[in-house]
C-alpha positions as CSV (number, residue, x, y, z in Angstrom):
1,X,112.7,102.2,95.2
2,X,110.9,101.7,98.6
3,X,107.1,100.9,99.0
4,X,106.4,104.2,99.8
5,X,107.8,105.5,96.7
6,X,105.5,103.6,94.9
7,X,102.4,104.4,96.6
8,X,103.4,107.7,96.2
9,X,103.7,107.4,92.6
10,X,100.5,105.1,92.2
11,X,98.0,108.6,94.3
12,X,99.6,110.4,92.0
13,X,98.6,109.0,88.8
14,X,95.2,107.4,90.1
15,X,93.8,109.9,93.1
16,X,91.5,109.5,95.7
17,X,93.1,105.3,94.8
18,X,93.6,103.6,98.3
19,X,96.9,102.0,97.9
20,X,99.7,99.5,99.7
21,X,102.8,98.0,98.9
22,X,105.0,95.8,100.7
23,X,108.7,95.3,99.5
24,X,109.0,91.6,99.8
25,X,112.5,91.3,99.0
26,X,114.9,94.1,99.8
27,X,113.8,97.1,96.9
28,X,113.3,95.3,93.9
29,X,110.5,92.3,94.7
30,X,106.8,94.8,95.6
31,X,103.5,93.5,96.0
32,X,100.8,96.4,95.7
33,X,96.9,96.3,96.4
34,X,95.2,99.4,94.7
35,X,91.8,100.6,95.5
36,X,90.2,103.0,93.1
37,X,86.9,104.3,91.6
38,X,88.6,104.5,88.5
39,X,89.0,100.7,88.1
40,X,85.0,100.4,87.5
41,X,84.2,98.8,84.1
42,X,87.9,98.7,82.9
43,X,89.3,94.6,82.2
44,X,92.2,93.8,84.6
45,X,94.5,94.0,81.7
46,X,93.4,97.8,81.4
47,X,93.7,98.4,85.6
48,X,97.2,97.1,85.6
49,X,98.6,99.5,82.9
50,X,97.1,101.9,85.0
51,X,99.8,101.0,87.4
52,X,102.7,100.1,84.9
53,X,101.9,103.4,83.8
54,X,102.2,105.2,86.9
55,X,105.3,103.3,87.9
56,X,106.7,104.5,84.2
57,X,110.3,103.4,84.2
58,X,111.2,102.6,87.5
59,X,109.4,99.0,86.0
60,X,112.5,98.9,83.7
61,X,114.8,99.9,86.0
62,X,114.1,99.7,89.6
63,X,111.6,97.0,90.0
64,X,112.6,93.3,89.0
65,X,109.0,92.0,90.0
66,X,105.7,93.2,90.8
67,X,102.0,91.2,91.7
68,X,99.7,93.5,91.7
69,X,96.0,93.6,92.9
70,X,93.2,96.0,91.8
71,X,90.0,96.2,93.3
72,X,87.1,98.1,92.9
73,X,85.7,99.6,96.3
74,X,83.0,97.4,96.0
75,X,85.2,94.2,95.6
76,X,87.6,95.3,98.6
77,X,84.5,96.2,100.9
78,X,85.1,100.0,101.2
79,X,82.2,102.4,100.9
């Protein structure tokens, strides 16, 4: 699994979603910020399913550990 991989995975299942990983430690440690529209008036347990979800079993499988960040556009600062 490679960053890009996963940002590719995360547009997919959230579009027009600004995203950016970083592998922190050689495929299987990711950070991830996600932008998206679709994170308005959802908790931050619902916004991060979003992104289990999208990720589907590569979390089991691929990725040992994950911090994830969601913001709305508002909260990042992007009009």
């Amino acid at each position: 699994m490679t960053a890009q991989e996963i940002e590719s995975r995360v547009v997919s299942a959230i579009p027009g979603a600004q995203v950016k990983a970083v592998d922190l430690k050689g495929g299987d440690h990711f950070e991830i910020e996600v932008v998206s529209e679709r994170f308005r008036g959802c908790s931050m347990v619902q916004q991060h399913r979003m992104i289990y979800d999208a990720l589907g079993d590569a979390m089991r499988v691929e990725i040992h550990a994950l911090a994830i960040q969601t913001l709305t556009p508002e909260q990042r600062g992007v009009e």
